[in-house]
C-alpha positions as CSV (number, residue, x, y, z in Angstrom):
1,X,0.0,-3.2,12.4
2,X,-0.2,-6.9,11.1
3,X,-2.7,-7.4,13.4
4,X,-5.5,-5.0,12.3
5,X,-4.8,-6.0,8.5
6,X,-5.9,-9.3,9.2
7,X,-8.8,-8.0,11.8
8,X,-10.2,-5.9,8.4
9,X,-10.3,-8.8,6.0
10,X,-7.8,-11.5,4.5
11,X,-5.4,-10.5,2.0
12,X,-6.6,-11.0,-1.7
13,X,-5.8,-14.1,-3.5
14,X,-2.3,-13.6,-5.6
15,X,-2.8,-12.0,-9.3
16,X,-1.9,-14.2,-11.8
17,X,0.9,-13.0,-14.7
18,X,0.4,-11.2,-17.4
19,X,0.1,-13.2,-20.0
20,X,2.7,-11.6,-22.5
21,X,4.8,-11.2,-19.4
22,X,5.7,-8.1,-20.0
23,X,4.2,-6.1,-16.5
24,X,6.4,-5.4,-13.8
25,X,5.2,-6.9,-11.0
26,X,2.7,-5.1,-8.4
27,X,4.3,-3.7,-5.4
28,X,3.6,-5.8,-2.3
29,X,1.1,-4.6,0.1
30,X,3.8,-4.4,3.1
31,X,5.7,-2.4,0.8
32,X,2.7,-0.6,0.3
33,X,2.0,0.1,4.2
34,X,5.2,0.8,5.2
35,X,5.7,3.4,2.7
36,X,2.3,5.0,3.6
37,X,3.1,4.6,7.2
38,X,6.2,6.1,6.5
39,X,5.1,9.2,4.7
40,X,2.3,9.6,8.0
41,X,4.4,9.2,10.6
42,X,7.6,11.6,9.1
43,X,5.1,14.3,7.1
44,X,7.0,14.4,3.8
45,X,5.8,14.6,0.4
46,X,4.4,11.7,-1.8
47,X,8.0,12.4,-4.6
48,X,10.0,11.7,-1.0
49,X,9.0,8.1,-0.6
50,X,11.0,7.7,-4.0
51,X,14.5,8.4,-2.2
52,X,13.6,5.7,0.6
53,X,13.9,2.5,-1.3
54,X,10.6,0.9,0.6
55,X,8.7,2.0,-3.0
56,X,7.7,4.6,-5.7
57,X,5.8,7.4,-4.7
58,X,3.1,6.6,-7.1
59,X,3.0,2.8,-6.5
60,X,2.4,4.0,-2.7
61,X,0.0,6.4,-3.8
62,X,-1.9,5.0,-6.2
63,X,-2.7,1.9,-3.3
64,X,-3.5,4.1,-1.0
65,X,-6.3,5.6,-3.2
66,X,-7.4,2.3,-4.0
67,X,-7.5,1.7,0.3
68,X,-9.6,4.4,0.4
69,X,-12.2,3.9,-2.6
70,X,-12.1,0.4,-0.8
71,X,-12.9,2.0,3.2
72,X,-9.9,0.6,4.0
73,X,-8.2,3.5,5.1
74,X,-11.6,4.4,7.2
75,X,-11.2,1.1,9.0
76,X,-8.1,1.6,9.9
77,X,-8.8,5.1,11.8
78,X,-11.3,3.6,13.3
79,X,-9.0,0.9,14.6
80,X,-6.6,3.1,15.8
């Protein structure tokens, strides 16, 4: 899987703080993957991924629709 992120473009540059500090920070986008991956491969519900620990449900969901505005999510189907 490492592979083919790197084959569809290289990771963004690192987002700086907010300046009042007071964001959490954004959920990696391993975290990201493996949650979306997760939720693929077993079939259950977006609220699920909470229980698992690998992140929220609407931190993995809201990436994924950014992916997909992005063709992200295409390119990867095409990969395989």
């Amino acid at each position: 899987m490492a592979d083919a992120r790197v084959r569809i473009e290289p990771p963004p540059p690192p987002r700086k703080p907010h300046p009042l500090g007071c964001h959490r920070p954004r959920v990696s986008d391993r975290a990201a993957m493996d949650a979306l991956v997760f939720r693929l491969r077993t079939g259950c519900q977006w609220n699920a991924l909470n229980a698992t620990g690998i992140c929220s449900s609407s931190s993995a969901h809201r990436r994924f629709q950014e992916w997909a505005a992005a063709g992200v999510v295409r390119r990867l189907w095409e990969i395989g």
